[in-house]
Every structure is written in C-alpha cells, then in structure tokens.
PDB file as gemmi writes it, atoms N, CA and C in Angstrom:
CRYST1    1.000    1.000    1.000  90.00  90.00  90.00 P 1                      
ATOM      1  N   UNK A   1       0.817  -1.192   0.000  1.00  0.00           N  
ATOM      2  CA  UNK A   1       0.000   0.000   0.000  1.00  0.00           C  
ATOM      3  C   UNK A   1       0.867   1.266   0.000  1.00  0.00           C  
ATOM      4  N   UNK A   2       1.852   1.186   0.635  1.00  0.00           N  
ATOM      5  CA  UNK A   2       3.177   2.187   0.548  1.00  0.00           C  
ATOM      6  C   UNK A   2       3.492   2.610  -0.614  1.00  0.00           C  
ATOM      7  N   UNK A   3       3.382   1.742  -1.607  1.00  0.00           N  
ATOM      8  CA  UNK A   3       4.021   1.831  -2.940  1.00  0.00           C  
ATOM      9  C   UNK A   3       3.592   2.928  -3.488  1.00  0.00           C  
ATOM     10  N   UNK A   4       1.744   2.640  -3.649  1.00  0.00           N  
ATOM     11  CA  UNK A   4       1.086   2.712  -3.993  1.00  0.00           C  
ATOM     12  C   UNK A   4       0.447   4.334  -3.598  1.00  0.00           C  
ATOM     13  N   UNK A   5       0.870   4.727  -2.738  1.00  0.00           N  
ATOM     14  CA  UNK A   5       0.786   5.642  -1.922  1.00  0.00           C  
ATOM     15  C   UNK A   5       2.034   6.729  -2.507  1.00  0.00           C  
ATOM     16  N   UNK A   6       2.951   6.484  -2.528  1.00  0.00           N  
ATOM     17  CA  UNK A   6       4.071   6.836  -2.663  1.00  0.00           C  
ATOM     18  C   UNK A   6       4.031   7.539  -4.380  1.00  0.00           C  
ATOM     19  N   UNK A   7       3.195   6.351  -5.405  1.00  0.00           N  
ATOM     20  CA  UNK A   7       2.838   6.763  -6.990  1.00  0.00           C  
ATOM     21  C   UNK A   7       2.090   7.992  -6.864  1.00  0.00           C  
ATOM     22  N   UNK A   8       0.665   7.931  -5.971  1.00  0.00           N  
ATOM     23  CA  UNK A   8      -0.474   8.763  -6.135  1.00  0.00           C  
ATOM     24  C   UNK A   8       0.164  10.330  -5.550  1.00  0.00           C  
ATOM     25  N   UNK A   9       1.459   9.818  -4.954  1.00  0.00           N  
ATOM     26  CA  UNK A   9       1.813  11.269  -3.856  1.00  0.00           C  
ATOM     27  C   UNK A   9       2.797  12.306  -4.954  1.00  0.00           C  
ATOM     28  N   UNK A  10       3.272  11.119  -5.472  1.00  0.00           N  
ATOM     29  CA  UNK A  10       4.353  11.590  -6.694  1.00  0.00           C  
ATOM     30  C   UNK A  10       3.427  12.467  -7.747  1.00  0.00           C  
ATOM     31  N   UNK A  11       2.596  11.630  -8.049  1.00  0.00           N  
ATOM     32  CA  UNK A  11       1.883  12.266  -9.470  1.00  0.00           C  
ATOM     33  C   UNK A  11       1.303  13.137  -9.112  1.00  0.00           C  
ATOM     34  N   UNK A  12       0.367  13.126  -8.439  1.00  0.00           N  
ATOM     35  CA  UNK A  12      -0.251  14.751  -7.839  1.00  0.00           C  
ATOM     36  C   UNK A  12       0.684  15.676  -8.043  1.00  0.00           C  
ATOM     37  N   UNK A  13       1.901  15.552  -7.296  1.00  0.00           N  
ATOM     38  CA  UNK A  13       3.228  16.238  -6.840  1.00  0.00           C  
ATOM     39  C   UNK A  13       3.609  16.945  -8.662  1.00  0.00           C  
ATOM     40  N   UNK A  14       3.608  16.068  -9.348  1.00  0.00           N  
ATOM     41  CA  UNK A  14       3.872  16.428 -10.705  1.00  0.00           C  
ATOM     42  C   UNK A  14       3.147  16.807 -11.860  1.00  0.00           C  
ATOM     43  N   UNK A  15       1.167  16.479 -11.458  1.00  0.00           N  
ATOM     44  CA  UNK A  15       0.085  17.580 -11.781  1.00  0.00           C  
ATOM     45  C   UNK A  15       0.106  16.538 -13.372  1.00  0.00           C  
ATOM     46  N   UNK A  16       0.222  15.156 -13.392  1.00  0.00           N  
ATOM     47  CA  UNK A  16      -0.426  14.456 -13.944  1.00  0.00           C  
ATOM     48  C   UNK A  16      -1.909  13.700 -13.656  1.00  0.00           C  
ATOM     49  N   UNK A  17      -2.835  13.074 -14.897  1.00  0.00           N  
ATOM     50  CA  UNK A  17      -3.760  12.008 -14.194  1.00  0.00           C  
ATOM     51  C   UNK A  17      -3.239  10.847 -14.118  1.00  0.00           C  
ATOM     52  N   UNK A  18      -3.920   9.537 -13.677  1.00  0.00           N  
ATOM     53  CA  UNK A  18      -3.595   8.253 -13.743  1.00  0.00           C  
ATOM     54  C   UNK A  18      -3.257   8.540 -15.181  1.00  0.00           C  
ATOM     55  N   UNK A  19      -3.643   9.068 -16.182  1.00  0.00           N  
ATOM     56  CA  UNK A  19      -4.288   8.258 -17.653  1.00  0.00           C  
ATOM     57  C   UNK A  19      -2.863   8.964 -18.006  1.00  0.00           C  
ATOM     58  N   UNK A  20      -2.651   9.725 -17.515  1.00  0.00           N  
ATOM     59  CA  UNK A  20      -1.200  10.509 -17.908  1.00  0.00           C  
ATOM     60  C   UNK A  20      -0.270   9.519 -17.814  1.00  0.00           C  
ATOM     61  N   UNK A  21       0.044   9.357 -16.523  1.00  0.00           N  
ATOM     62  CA  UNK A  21       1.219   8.383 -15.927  1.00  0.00           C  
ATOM     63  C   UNK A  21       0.873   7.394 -16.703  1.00  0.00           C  
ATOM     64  N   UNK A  22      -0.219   6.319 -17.478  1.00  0.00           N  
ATOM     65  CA  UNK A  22      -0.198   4.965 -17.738  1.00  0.00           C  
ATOM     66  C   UNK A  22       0.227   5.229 -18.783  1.00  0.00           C  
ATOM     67  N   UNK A  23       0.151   6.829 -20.028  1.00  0.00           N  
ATOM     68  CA  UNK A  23       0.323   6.440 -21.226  1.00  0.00           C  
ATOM     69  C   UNK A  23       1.711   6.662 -20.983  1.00  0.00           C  
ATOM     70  N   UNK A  24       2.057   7.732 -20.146  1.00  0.00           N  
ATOM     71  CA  UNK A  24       4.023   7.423 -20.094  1.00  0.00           C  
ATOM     72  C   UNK A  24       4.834   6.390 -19.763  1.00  0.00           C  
ATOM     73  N   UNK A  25       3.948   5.617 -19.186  1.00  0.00           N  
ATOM     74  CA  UNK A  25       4.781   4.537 -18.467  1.00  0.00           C  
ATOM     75  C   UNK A  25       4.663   3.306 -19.557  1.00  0.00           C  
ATOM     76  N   UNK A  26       3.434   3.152 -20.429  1.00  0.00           N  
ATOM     77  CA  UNK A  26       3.224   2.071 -21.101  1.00  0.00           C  
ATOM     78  C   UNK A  26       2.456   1.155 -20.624  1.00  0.00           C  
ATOM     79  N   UNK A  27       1.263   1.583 -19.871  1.00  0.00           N  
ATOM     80  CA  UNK A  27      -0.033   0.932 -19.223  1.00  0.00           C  
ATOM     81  C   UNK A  27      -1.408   1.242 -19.498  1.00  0.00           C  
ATOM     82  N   UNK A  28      -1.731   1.103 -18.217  1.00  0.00           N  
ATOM     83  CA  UNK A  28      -3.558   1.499 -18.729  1.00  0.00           C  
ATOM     84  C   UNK A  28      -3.797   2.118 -17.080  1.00  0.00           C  
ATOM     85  N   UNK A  29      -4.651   2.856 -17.263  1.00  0.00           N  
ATOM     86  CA  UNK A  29      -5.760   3.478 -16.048  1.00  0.00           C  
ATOM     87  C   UNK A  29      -5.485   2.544 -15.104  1.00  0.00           C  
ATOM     88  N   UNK A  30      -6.614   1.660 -15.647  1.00  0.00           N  
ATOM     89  CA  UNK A  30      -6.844   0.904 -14.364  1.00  0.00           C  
ATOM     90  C   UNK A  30      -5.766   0.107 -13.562  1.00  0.00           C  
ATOM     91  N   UNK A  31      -4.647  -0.174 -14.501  1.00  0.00           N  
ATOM     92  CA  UNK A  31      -3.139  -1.211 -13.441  1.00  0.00           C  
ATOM     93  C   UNK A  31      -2.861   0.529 -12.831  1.00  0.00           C  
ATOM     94  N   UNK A  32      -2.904   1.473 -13.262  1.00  0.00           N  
ATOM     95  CA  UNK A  32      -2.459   2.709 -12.215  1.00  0.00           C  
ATOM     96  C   UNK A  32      -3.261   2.895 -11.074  1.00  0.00           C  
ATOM     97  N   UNK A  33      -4.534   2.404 -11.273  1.00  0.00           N  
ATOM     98  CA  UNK A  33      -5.374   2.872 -10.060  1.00  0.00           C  
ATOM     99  C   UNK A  33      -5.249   1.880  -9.266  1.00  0.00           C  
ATOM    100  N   UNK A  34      -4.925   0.501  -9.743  1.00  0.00           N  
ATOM    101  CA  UNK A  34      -4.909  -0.859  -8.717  1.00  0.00           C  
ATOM    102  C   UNK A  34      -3.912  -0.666  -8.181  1.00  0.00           C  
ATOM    103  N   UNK A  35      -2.471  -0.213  -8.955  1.00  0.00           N  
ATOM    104  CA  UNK A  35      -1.126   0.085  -8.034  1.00  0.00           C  
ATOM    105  C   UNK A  35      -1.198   0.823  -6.927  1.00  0.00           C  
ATOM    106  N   UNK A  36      -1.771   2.355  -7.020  1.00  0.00           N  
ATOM    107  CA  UNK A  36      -2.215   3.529  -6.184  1.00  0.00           C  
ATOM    108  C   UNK A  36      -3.372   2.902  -4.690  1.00  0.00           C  
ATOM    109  N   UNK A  37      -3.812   2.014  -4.841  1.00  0.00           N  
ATOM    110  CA  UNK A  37      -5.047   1.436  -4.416  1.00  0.00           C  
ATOM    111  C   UNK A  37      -4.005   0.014  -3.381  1.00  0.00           C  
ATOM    112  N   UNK A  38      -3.168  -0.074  -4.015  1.00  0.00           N  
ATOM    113  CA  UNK A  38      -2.388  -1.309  -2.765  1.00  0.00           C  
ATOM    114  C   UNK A  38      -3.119  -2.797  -3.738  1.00  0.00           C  
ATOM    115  N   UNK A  39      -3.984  -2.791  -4.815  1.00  0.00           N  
ATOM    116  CA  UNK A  39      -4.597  -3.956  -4.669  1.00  0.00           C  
ATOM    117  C   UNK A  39      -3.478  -4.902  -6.322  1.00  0.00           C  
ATOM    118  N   UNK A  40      -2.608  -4.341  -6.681  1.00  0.00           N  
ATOM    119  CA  UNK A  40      -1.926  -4.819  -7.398  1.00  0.00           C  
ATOM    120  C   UNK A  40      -0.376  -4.602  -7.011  1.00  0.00           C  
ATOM    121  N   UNK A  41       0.570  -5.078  -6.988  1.00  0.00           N  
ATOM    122  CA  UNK A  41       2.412  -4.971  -7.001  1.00  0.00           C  
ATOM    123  C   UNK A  41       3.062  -5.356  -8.131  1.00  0.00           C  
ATOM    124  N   UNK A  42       3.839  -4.310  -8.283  1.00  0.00           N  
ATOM    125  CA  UNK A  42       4.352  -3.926 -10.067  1.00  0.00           C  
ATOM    126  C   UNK A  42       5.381  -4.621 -10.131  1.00  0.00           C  
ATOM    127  N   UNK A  43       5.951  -5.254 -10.973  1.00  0.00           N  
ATOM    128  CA  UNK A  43       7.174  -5.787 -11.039  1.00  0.00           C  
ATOM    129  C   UNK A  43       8.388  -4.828 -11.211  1.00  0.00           C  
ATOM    130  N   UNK A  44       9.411  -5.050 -10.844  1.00  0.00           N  
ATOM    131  CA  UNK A  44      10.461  -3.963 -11.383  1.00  0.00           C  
ATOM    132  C   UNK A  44      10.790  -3.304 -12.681  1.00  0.00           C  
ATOM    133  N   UNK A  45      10.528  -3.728 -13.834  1.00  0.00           N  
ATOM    134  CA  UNK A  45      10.033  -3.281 -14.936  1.00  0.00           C  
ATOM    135  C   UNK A  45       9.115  -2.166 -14.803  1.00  0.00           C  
ATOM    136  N   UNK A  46       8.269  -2.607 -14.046  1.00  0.00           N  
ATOM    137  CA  UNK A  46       6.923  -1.050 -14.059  1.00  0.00           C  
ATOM    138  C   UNK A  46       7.420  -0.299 -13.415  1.00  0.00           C  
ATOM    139  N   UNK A  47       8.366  -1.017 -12.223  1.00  0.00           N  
ATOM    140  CA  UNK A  47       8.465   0.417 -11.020  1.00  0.00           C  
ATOM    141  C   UNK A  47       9.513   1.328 -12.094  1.00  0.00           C  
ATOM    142  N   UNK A  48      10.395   0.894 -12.933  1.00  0.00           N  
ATOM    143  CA  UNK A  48      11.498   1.657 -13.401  1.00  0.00           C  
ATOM    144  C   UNK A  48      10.410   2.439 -14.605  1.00  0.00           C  
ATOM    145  N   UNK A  49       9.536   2.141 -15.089  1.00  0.00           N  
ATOM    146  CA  UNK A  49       8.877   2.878 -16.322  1.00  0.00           C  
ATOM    147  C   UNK A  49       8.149   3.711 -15.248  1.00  0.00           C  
ATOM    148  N   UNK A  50       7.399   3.799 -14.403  1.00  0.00           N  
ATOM    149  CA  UNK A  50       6.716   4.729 -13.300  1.00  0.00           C  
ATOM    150  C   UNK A  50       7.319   5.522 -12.816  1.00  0.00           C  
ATOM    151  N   UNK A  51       8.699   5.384 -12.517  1.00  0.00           N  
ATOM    152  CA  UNK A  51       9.870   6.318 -11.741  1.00  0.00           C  
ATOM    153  C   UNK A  51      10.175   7.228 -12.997  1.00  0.00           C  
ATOM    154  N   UNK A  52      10.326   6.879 -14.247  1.00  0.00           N  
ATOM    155  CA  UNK A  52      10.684   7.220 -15.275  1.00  0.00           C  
ATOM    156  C   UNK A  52       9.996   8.401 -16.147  1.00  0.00           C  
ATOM    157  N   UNK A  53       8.610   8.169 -15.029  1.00  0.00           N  
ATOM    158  CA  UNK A  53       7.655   8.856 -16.062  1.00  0.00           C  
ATOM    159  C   UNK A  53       7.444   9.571 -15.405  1.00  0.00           C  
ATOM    160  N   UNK A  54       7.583   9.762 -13.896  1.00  0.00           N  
ATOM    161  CA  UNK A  54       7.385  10.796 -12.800  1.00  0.00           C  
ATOM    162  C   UNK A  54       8.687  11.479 -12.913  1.00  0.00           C  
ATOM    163  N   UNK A  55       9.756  11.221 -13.371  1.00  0.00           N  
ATOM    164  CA  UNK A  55      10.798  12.263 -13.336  1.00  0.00           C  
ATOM    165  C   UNK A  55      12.031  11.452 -12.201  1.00  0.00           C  
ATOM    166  N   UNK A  56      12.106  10.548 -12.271  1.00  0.00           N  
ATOM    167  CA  UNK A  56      12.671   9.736 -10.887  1.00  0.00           C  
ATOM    168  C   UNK A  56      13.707   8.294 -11.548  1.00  0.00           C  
ATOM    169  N   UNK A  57      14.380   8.232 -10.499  1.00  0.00           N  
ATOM    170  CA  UNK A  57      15.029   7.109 -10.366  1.00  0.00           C  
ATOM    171  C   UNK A  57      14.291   5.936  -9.873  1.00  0.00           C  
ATOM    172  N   UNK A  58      14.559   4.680  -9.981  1.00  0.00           N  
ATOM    173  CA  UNK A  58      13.511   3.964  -9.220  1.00  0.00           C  
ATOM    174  C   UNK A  58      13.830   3.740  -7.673  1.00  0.00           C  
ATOM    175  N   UNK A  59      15.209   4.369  -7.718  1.00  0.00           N  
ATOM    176  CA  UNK A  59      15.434   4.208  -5.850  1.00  0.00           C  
ATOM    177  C   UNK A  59      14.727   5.614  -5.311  1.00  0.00           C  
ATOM    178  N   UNK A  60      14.423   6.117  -6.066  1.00  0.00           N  
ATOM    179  CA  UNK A  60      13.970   7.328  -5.570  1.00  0.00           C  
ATOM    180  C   UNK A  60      12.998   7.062  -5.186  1.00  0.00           C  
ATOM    181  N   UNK A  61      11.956   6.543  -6.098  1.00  0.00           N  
ATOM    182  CA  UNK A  61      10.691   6.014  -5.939  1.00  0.00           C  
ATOM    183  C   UNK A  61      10.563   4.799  -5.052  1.00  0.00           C  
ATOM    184  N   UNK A  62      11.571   4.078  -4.419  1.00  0.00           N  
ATOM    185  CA  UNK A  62      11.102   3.017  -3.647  1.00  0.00           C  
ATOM    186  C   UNK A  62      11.787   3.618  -2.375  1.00  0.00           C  
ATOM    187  N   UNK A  63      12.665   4.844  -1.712  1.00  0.00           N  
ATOM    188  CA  UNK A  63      13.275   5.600  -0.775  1.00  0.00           C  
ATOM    189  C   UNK A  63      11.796   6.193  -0.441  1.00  0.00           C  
ATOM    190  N   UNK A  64      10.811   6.595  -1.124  1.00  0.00           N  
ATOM    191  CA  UNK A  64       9.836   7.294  -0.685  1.00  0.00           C  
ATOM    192  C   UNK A  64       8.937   6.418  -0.138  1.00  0.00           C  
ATOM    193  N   UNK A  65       9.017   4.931  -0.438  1.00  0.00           N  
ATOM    194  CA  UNK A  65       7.884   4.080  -0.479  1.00  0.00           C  
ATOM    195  C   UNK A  65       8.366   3.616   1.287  1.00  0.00           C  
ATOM    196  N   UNK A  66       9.916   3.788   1.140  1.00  0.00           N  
ATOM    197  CA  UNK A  66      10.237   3.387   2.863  1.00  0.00           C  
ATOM    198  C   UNK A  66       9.910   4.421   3.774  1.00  0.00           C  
ATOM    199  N   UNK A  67      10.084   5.518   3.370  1.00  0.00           N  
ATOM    200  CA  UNK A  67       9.969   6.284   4.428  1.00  0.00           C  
ATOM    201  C   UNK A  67       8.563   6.677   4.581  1.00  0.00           C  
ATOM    202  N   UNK A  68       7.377   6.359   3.656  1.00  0.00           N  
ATOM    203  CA  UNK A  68       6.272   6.221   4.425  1.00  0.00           C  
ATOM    204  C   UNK A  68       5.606   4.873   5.643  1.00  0.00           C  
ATOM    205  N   UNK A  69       6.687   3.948   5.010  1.00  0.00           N  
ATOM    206  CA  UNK A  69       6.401   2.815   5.806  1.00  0.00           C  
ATOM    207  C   UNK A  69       6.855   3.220   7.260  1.00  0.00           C  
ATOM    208  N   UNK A  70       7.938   4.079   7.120  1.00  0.00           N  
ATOM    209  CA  UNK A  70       8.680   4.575   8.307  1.00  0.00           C  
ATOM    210  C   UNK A  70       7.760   5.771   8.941  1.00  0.00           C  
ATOM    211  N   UNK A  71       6.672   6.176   8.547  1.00  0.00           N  
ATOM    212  CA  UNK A  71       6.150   6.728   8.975  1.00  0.00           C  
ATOM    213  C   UNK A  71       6.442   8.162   8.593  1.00  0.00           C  
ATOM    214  N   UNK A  72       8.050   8.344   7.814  1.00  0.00           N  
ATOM    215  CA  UNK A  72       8.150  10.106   7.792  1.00  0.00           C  
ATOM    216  C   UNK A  72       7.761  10.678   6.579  1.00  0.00           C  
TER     217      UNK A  72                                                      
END                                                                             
C-alpha cells in the first residue's frame, strides 16, 4: 500500500492524471489505479517505467515508499 501511496503522492506532486502516468509509463488506467489502491504490485520493470515517467530514479521512488512505511 506504501508503494502505492508513494505513486499517487508523486503524481499529484507532478500535476499528472492516472491516464497521464499509464500512457508514459506504457499501461492502462486501471493497473495505475490498482497500483495507487495497494490492490496490485508492479514488477520492477513497471516500477522503473513509473519512476521514469514521474521524473525519478527507481530508488527514488522506492526511498519514498520506505519512508512512508517509516512513517516520515
């Protein structure tokens, strides 16, 4: 759910929609909303096309995913 949390916090952050992020990344809506939603986990392939499309590294994008787990 961190992950997922971490996508929806990013993209806001960067003033895309889901439909934005899926066509940059090479997806669809709905695997963006299931990712954002906790009810799907992306393989590393997606996380690097998602990081990619938000402007990010994918450690960047999974550093954010810890430190909400971490609570900060």
């Amino acid at each position: 759910m961190a992950f997922g949390r971490a996508v929806s916090q990013l993209r806001a952050k960067v003033g895309i929609s889901q439909e934005e992020l899926a066509f940059r990344s090479g997806s669809n809506r709905t695997y963006v909303s299931e990712i954002e939603r906790g009810a799907k986990e992306p393989c590393l392939g997606t996380i690097r096309k998602l990081a990619s499309s938000l402007g990010l590294e994918p450690s960047e994008l999974l550093r954010l995913t810890e430190d909400l787990l971490a609570g900060r």
